[in-house]
N, C-alpha and C positions, 0 to 999 in steps of 0.2 A: 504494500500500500504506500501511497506516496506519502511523502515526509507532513505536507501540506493538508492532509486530508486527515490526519489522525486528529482526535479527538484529545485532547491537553484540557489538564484543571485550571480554572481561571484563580491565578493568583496574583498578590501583590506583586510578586517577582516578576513574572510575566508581564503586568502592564508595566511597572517601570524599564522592561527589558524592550515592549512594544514602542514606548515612548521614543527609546534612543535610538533604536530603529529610522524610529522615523525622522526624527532631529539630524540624527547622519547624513539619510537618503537626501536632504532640502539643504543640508550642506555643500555635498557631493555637486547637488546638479547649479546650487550657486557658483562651487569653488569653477566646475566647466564652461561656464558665462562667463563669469572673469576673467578665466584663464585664455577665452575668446576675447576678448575687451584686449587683453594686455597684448597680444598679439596684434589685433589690427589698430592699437595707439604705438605700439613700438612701429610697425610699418611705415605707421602719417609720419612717426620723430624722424626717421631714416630719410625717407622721401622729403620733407621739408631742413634738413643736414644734418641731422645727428649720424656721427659714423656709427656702424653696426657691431664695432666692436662698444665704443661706451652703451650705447642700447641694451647688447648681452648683458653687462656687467649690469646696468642698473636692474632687467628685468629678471636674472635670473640663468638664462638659456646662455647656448654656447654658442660664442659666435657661428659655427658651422651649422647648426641649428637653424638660427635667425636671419643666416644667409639665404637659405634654403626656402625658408619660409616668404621671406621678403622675394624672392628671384618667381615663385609659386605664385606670390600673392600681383605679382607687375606681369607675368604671363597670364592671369585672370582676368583682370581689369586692366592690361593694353596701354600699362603705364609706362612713360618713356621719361628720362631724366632731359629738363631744357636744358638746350643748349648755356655756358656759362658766358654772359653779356661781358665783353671784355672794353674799359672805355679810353 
């Protein structure tokens, strides 16, 4: 029988075990939206001149990483670096 289907005694232990369950689950899927967020704000810093190595360092990721990501993210969206205005 599945793990799911049994029949368990409702105890105090059980809802505070249910609780953190679920406080985890609504952590997890925040911490993966930010962890979205910080990727496409590290991208705009890169693109607007933060080099990719201070970007790695302050976000976390390896530069080879956030190379990769950013090279991903400008092959998606058909971003091209302007030309640099010499006067």
């Amino acid at each position: 029988m599945p793990r799911q289907l049994r029949k368990v005694k409702d105890t105090p232990e059980l809802r505070v075990f249910d609780a953190t369950v679920r406080d985890y689950n609504t952590a997890e899927a925040r911490l993966f939206k930010l962890r979205d967020k910080l990727v496409e704000d590290a991208i705009a810093a890169i693109r607007a001149g933060l080099s990719i190595a201070e970007a790695a360092r302050r976000s976390g990721y390896s530069r080879e990483h956030l190379s990769r990501l950013y090279a991903d993210a400008n092959k998606r969206d058909g971003w091209v670096k302007p030309p640099e205005q010499t006067d």
